[in-house]
SELUM-490102 format. One record per residue (C-alpha): residue in three letters; x negated, y negated, z. Coordinates in steps of 0.25 Angstrom, whole numbers, padded with zeros to 4 digits, always signed. Last residue first. Example, Ala and Ser with C-alpha at 12.3 -4.5 7.8 and 13.67 -1.06 7.14 Angstrom:
2
SER-0055+0004+0029ALA-0049+0018+0031
END
This chain:
417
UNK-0090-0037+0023UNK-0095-0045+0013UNK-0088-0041+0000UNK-0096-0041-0011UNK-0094-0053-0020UNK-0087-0051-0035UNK-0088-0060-0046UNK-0100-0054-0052UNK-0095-0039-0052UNK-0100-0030-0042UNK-0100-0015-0048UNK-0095-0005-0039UNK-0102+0010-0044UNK-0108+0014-0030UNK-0104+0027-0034UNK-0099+0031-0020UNK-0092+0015-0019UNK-0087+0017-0032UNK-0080+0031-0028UNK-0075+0022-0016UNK-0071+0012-0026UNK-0061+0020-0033UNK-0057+0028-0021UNK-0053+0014-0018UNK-0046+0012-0031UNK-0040+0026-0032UNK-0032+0024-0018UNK-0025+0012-0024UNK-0022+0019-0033UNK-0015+0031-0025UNK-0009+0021-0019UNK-0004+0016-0032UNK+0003+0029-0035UNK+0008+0033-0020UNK+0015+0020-0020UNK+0020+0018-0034UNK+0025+0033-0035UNK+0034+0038-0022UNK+0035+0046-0010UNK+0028+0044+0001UNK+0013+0050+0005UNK+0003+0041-0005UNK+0006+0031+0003UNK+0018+0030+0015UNK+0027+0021+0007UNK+0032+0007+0013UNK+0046+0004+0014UNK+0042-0007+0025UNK+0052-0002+0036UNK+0051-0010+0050UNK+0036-0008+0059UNK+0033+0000+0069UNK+0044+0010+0066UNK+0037+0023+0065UNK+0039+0025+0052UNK+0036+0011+0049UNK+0023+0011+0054UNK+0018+0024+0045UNK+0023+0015+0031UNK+0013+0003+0036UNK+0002+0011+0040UNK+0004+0018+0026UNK+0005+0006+0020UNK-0006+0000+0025UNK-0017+0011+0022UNK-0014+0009+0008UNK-0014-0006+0008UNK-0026-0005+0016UNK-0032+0005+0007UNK-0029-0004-0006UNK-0037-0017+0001UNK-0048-0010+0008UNK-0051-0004-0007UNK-0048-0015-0015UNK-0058-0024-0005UNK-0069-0015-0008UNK-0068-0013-0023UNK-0067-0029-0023UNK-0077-0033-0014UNK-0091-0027-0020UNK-0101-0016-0013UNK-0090-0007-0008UNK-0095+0002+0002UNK-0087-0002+0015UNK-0076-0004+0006UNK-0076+0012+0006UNK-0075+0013+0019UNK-0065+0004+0022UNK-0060+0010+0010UNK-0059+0025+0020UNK-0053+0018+0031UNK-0042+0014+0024UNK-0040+0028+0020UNK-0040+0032+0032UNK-0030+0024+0038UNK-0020+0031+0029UNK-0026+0044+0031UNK-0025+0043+0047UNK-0010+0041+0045UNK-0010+0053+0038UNK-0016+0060+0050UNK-0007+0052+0062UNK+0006+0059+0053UNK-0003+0072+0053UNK-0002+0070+0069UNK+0011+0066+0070UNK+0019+0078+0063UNK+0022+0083+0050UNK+0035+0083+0046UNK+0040+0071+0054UNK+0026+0065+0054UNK+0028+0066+0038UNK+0041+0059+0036UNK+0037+0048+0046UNK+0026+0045+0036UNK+0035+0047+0023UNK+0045+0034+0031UNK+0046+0028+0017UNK+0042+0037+0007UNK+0047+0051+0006UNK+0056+0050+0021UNK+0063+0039+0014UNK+0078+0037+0020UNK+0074+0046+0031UNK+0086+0057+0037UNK+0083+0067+0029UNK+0067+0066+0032UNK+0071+0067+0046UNK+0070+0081+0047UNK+0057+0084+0043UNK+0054+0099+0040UNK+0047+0100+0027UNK+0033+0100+0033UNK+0034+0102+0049UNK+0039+0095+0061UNK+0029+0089+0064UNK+0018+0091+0071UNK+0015+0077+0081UNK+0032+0075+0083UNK+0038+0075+0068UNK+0052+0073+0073UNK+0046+0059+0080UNK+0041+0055+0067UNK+0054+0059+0060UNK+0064+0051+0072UNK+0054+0039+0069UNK+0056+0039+0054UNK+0071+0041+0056UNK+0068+0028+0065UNK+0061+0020+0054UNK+0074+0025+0042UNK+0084+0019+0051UNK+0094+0026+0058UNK+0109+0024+0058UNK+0111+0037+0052UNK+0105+0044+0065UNK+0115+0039+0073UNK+0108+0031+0083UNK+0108+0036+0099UNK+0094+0029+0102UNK+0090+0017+0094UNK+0089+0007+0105UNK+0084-0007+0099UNK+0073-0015+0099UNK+0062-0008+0093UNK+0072-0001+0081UNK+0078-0013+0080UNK+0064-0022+0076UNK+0065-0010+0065UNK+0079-0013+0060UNK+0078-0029+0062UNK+0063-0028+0052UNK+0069-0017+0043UNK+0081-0027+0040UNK+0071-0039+0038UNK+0063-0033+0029UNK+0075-0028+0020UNK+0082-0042+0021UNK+0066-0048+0017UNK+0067-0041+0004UNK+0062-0052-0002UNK+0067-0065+0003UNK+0077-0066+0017UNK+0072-0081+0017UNK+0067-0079+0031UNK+0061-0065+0027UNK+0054-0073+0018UNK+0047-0084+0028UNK+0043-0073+0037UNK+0038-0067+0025UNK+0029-0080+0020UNK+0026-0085+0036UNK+0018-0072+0037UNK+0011-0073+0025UNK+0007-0086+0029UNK+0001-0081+0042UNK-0005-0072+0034UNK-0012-0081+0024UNK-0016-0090+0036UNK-0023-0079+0043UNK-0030-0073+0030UNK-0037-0089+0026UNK-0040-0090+0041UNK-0047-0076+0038UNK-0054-0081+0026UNK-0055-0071+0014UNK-0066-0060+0017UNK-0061-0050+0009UNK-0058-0042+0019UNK-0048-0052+0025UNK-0043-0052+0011UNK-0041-0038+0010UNK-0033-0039+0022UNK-0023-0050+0018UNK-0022-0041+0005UNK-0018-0029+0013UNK-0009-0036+0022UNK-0001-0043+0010UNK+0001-0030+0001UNK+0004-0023+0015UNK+0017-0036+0016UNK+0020-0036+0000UNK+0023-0020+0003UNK+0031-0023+0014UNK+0040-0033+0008UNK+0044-0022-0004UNK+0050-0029-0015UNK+0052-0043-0013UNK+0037-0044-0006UNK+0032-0036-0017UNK+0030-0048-0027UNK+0026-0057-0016UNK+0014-0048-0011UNK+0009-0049-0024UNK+0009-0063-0025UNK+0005-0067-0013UNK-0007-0056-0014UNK-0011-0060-0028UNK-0011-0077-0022UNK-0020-0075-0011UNK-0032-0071-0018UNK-0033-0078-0033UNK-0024-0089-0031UNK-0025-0092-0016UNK-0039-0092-0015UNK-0048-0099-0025UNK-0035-0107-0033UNK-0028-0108-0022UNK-0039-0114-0013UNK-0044-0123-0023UNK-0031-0129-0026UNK-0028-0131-0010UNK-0042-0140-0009UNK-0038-0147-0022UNK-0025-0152-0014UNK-0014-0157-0024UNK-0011-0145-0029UNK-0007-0136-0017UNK-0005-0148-0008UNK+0011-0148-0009UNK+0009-0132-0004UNK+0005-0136+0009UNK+0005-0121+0015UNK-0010-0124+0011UNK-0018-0113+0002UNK-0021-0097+0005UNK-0033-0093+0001UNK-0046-0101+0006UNK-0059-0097+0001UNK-0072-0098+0009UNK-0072-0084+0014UNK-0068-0078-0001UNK-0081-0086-0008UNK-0090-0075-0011UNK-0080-0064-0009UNK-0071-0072-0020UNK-0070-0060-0031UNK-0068-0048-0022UNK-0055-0056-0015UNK-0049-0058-0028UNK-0052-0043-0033UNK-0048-0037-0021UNK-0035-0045-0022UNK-0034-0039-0034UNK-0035-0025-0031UNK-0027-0030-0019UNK-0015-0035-0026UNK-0015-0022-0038UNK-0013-0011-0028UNK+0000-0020-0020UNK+0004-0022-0034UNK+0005-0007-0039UNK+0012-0004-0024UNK+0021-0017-0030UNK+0025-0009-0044UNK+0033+0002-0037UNK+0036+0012-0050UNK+0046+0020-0048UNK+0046+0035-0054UNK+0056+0045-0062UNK+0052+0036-0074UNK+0046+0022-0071UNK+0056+0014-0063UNK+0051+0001-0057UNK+0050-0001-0042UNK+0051-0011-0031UNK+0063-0019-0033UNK+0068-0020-0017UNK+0084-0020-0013UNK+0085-0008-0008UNK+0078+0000-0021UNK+0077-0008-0036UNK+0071-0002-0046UNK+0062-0013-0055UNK+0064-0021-0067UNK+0066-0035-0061UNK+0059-0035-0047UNK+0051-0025-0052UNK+0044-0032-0063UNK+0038-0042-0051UNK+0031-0029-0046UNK+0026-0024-0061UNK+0020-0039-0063UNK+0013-0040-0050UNK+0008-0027-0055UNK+0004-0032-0068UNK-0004-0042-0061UNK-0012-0037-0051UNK-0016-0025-0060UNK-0022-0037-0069UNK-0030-0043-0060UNK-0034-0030-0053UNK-0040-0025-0066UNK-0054-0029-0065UNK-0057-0026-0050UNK-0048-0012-0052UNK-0059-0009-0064UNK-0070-0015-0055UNK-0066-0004-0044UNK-0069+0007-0054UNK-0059+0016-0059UNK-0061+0032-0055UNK-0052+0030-0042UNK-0041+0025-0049UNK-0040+0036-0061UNK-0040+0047-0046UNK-0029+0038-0041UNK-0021+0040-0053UNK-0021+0054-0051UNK-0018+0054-0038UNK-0008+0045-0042UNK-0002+0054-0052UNK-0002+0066-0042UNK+0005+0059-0032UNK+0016+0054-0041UNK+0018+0070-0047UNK+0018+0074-0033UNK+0027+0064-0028UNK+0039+0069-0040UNK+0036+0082-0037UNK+0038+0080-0023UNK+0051+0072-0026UNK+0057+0083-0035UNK+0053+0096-0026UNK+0066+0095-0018UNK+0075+0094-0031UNK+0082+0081-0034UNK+0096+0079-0035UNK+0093+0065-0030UNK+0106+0059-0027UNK+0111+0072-0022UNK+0100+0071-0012UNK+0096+0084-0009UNK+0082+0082-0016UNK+0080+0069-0007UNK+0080+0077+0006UNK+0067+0083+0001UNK+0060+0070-0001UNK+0054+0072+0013UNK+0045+0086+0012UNK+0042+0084-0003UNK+0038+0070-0002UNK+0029+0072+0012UNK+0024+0084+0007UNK+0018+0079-0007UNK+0013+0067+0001UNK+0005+0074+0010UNK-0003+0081+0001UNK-0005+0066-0007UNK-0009+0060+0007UNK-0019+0071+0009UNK-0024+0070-0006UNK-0025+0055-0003UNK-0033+0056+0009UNK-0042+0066+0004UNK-0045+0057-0006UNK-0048+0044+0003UNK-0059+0054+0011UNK-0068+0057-0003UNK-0070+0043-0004UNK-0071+0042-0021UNK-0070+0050-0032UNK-0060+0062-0034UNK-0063+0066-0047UNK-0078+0070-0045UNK-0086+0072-0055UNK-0093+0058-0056UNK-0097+0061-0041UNK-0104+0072-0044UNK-0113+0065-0055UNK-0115+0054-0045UNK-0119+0066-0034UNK-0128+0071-0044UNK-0134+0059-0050UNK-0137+0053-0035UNK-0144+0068-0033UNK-0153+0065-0044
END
């Protein structure tokens, strides 16, 4: 009788789900508003713009709202239903990210978006989604065998068909596991370099969850390596940009910066000079100084933005929430009974988690510009929408988890862990 109460209660609950990750996003969503409204208020002055002040945070409102309530259709769906699908949502957003490079807007040299209205769609942050939905899916499939299968083939390309050995290992390994991430990775690498490079980490990650063969991981990695030193070689991509940020940041170490005119600063040290402006309290909402001075206080450097306005020690707290909600799907893969709900949900939080640690390194310069967004803080559509998505799915699970509703299909092994 109490077990139908509790179901019952549980069934009228909108917000379903780990409690904790909710609070997370309503106080990422909060500070999102102030973020926006606070930084984007040089753009209202700018004669190119003729914008008024409240423009931009209507305009982030409006986004936030739509991918909260996106996240809350997400988080209703069964895990199955992402299992099913993963196929196909791999595939049209391959499609969509190859589609840019010939219909898309085109900012410094990079096709990243297509224009839908007053908004840009970024079809990669759909990919990156998509890739480990279906990499879980792979991985989930092949837990009976995944220790004894090898993924990555011989560097002796000349024995690809002539060796039946090598034929087996594509077609068990490298097809259907490796092969998704390449490919993926290889689409956005033109693109957005960075984004192909956290695409890559997560996925190595998820497979050493998953149980593939370290030996297998430790040769992919060091092929990796030897791929994008081998195209910055060939100056491929948008290798210039990389290699740009990569002499201005080993600079910045190197090289004395005192007594610079303040035009002649890069975008990392106007970071640096905010955070420093901040001190541990801040110098209050509204009052930053340096936000005239950033290029993208909104999204690019929104962490160092907020320290400058709001001090260290709530800057050390959102960082906290970023790492919380990895540690909140740990806990909630803890409790999966099958593989594939489990590895999504490690897989999406990482990425998640990731780029946020990577967007908090930049602005304070322990690693060169990477253009990655702070998520669900910095301004913009793709990436707070499919955030928020990701999000949905492993509040999906985690409501699965409460209602010990996973179902475990035939093909699919539990995960040993």
């Amino acid at each position: 009788m109490a077990e139908e109460a509790f179901q019952a209660q549980t069934n009228r609950r909108w917000f379903k789900g780990d409690r904790v990750l909710w609070v997370i996003v309503a106080v990422l969503a909060v500070i999102s508003v102030l973020v926006v409204y606070s930084s984007t208020a040089k753009m209202a002055y700018d004669p190119r713009t003729l914008r008024s002040t409240t423009h931009f945070l209507n305009q982030q409102v409006i986004i936030l709202l739509l991918s909260l309530g996106t996240m809350l259709l997400v988080q209703r769906l069964n895990s199955r239903f992402y299992n099913r699908l993963s196929g196909l949502v791999y595939l049209l957003s391959l499609l969509l990210t190859l589609s840019v490079y010939f219909l898309g807007f085109s900012t410094n040299g990079a096709a990243r978006w297509i224009p839908i209205g007053p908004f840009q769609f970024q079809p990669s942050e759909a990919l990156k989604v998509a890739t480990v939905m279906f990499l879980a899916r792979q991985l989930a499939a092949r837990q009976s065998k995944i220790d004894k299968l090898q993924i990555v083939p011989s560097l002796k390309f000349w024995t690809w068909r002539s060796s039946s050995e090598q034929q087996r290992i594509w077609r068990e390994g490298t097809w259907p596991i490796l092969m998704p991430i390449v490919i993926a990775c290889a689409v956005i690498f033109p693109a957005h370099t960075s984004s192909a490079a956290l695409l890559f980490l997560a996925s190595w990650v998820m497979m050493l969850i998953g149980r593939v063969r370290k030996r297998e991981l430790m040769k992919l990695f060091g092929y990796a390596l030897l791929g994008f030193v081998l195209l910055m070689a060939l100056d491929l991509g948008r290798s210039e940009t990389a290699e740009g940020r990569l002499s201005t940041w080993v600079k910045l170490w190197v090289l004395p910066q005192d007594q610079k005119p303040i035009e002649h600063l890069t975008d990392s040290e106007r970071s640096m000079i905010a955070i420093h402006n901040g001190g541990l309290l801040g110098e209050g909402a509204g009052q930053s100084a340096m936000r005239v001075e950033m290029v993208h206080p909104e999204s690019d450097f929104a962490f160092a933005f907020f320290v400058e306005e709001y001090g260290l020690l709530l800057a050390v707290a959102l960082m906290m929430l970023y790492l919380w909600i990895f540690f909140r799907a740990i806990e909630i893969f803890k409790r999966c009974g099958t593989a594939f709900p489990g590895l999504l949900v490690l897989g999406l939080a990482l990425m998640i988690t990731c780029q946020a640690l990577l967007h908090i390194m930049v602005t304070v310069n322990l690693i060169p510009e990477t253009g990655q967004t702070l998520p669900l803080i910095s301004r913009g559509g793709s990436s707070t929408l499919f955030t928020a998505i990701a999000l949905g799915m492993i509040l999906s699970v985690s409501r699965q988890n409460e209602e010990a509703s996973h179902d475990t299909p035939r093909s699919e092994s539990l995960l040993e862990r």
